[in-house]
C-alpha positions in Angstrom: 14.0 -38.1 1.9 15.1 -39.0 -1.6 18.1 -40.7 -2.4 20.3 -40.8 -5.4 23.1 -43.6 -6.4 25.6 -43.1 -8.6 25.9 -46.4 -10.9 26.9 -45.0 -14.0 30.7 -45.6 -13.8 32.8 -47.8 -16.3 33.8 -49.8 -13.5 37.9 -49.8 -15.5 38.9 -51.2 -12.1 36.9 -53.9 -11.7 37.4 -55.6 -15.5 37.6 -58.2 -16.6 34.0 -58.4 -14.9 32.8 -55.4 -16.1 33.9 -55.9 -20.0 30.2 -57.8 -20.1 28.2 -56.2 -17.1 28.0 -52.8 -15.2 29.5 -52.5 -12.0 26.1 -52.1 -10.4 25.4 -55.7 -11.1 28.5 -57.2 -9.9 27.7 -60.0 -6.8 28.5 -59.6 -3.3 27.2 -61.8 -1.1 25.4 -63.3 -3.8 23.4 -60.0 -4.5 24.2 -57.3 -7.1 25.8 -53.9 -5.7 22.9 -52.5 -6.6 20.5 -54.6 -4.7 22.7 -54.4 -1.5 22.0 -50.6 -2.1 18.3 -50.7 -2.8 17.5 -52.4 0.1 19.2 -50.6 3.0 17.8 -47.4 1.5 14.1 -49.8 1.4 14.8 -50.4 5.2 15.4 -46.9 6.2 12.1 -45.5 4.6 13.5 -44.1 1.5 11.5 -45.7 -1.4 12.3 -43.1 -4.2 15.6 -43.3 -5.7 17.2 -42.0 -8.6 20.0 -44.1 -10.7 22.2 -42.9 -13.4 22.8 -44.8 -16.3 26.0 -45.2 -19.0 27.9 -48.6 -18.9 25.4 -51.5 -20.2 22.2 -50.1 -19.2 19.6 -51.4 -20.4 21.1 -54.7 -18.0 20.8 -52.0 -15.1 16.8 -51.4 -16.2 15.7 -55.0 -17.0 17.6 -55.8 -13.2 15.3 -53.1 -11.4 11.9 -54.3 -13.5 12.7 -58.1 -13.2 12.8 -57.1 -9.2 10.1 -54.3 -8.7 13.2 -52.4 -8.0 12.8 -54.2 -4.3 10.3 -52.5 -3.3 11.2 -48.6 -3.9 10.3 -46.2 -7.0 13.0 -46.1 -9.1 13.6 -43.2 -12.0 16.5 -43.3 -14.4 19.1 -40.2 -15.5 20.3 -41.9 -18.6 24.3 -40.4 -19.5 24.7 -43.0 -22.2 25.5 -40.1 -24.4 28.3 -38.7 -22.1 29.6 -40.0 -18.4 29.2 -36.6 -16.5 30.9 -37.8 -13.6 29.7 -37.4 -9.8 29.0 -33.8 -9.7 27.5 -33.7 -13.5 25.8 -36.7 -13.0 23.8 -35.1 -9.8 23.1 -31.8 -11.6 21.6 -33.6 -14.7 18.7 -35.9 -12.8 17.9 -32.1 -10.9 14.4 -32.5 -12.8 13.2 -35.6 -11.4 14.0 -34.7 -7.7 11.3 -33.0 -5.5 12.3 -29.9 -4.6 11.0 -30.1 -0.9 12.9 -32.9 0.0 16.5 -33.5 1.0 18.5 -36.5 -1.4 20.4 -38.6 -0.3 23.4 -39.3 -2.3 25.4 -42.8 -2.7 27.9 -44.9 -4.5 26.7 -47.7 -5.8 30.5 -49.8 -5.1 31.2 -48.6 -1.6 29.4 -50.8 0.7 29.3 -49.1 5.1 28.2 -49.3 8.1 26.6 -46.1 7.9 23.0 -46.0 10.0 21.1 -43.9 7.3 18.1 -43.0 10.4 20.8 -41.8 12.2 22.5 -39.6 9.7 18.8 -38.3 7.9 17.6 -37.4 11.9 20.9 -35.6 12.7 21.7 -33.8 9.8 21.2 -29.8 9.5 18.1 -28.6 7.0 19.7 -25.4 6.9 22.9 -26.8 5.2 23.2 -27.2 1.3 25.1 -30.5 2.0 26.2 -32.7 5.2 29.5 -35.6 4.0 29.4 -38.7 5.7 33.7 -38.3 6.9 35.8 -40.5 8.9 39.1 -40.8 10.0 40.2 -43.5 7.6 43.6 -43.3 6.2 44.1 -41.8 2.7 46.0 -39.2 0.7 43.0 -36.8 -0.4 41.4 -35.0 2.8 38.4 -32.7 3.3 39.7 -29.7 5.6 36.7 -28.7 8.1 36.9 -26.1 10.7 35.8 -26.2 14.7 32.3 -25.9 13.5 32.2 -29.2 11.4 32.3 -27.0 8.3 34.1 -27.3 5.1 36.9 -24.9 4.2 38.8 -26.9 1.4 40.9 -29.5 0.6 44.3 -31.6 1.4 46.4 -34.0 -0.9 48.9 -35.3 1.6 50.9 -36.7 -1.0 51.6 -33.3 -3.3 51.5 -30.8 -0.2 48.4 -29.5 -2.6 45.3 -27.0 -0.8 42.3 -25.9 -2.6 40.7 -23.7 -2.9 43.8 -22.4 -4.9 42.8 -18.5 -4.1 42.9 -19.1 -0.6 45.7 -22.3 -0.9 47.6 -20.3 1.5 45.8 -19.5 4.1 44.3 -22.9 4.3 47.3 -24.7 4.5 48.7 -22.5 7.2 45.5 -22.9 9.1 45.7 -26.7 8.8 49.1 -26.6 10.1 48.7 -24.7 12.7 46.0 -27.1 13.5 42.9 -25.3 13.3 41.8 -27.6 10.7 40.6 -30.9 10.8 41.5 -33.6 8.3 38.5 -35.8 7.3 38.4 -38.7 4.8 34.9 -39.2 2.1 33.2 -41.5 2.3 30.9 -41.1 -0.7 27.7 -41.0 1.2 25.6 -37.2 1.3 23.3 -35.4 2.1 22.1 -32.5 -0.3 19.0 -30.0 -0.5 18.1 -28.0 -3.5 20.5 -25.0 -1.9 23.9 -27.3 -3.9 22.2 -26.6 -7.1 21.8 -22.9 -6.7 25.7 -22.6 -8.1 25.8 -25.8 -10.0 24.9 -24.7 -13.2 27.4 -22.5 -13.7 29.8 -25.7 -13.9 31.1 -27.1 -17.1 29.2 -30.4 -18.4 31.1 -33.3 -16.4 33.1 -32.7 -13.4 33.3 -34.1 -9.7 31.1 -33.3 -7.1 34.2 -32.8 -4.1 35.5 -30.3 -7.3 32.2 -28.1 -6.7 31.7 -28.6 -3.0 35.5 -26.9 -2.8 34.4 -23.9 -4.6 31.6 -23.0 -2.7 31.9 -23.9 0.7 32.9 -20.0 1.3 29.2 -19.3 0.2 27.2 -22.2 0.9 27.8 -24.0 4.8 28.7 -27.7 3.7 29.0 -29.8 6.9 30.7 -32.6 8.0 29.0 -36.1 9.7 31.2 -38.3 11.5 29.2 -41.4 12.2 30.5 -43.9 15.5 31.7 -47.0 14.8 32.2 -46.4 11.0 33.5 -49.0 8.4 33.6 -49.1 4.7 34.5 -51.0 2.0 35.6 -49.7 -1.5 34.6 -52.6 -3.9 35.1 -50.7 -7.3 38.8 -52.7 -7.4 39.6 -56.1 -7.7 41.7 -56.0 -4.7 38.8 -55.6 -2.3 35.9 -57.5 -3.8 37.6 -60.6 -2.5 36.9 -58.8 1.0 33.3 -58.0 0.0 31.4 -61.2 1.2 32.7 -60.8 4.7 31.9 -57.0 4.9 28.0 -57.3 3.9 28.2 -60.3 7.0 29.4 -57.5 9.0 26.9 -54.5 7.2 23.7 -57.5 8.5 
């Protein structure tokens, strides 16, 4: 296993802390995001990890050399140019992933509970992706059918489905309720099957975007993990909670 985290964001909600440092770097706990990240993937095995790169990088590199990136081997997918956005962001660092090899894909600002042995010894090799999903309250839901697989997309607050071809049909499956309404967490699971469509996408777009408009083709599955928290700490409002969730993450 590979992973991937996603620390390449502007970090708008966090300012005024991030008008002279990256998100990635911002304490918790009195550790960076980024080395809270670092080291549970360390723990669980997974040494080689990728880390995009656009707000005040060259901070995020001399971070990772200062430390001996904790331990793992750490690559960089540099978007200084242009912030591609989750589903961009993945397809660019493509190249420096072994093909052989599941990744593992994070968010460097959402700190969880998640057991990553657990999830990397359950998931399904024959899937192009497996979503860490929960219950949590929200407005934006993954739709998944009895099998745990993905069939679109729910924003509670529009009355909006996706995929819009089949907008229909989804939403009077979900009513009827043959669907089940699932929350992101941020945290996947991909193999080199998600890139088979990828390129076809335009430069920068969302990974959830793409994952909706191919989950008729490709089986994207859900992973509900027990006893699941997770904290969101790319907003002011939450990194006040931070320091008591990575008490409760130890």
């Amino acid at each position: 296993m590979q992973a991937m985290i996603f620390a390449a964001g502007l970090g708008t909600r966090l300012k005024p802390i991030t008008d002279t440092m990256p998100k990635a770097l911002v304490p918790v706990g009195g550790k960076p995001l980024l080395q809270w990240q670092l080291e549970k993937l360390k723990k669980a095995g997974i040494v080689d990890v990728v880390i995009n790169l656009h707000h005040f990088p060259e901070q995020i590199r001399s971070f990772i050399k200062e430390n001996d990136a904790f331990g793992c081997r750490v690559q960089f997918s540099d978007e200084s140019d242009c912030l591609l956005e989750t589903g961009g962001g993945l397809r660019k660092a493509a190249s420096l992933f072994r093909t052989d090899e599941p990744i593992l894909v994070l968010n460097v600002d959402v700190l969880n509970t998640l057991d990553i042995n657990v999830l990397v010894a359950s998931y399904d090799k024959r899937d192009a992706a497996t979503l860490v999903v929960s219950e949590r309250q929200t407005q934006r839901y993954l739709l998944f059918d009895e099998k745990g697989l993905l069939v679109g997309w729910h924003n509670k607050s529009t009355g909006e489905y996706r995929p819009i071809q089949r907008a229909e049909e989804i939403g009077a499956l979900h009513r009827e309720g043959g669907l089940r309404m699932l929350a992101f967490s941020g945290t996947h699971i991909v193999t080199k099957r998600i890139f088979e469509k990828m390129w076809s996408m335009p430069d920068c777009f969302p990974i959830i975007d793409y994952y909706i408009s191919v989950c008729e083709e490709l089986p994207i599955r859900a992973y509900i993990p027990d006893h699941f928290q997770m904290l969101d700490v790319g907003k002011l409002e939450t990194l006040s909670e931070a320091d008591n969730f990575v008490g409760i993450k130890k």
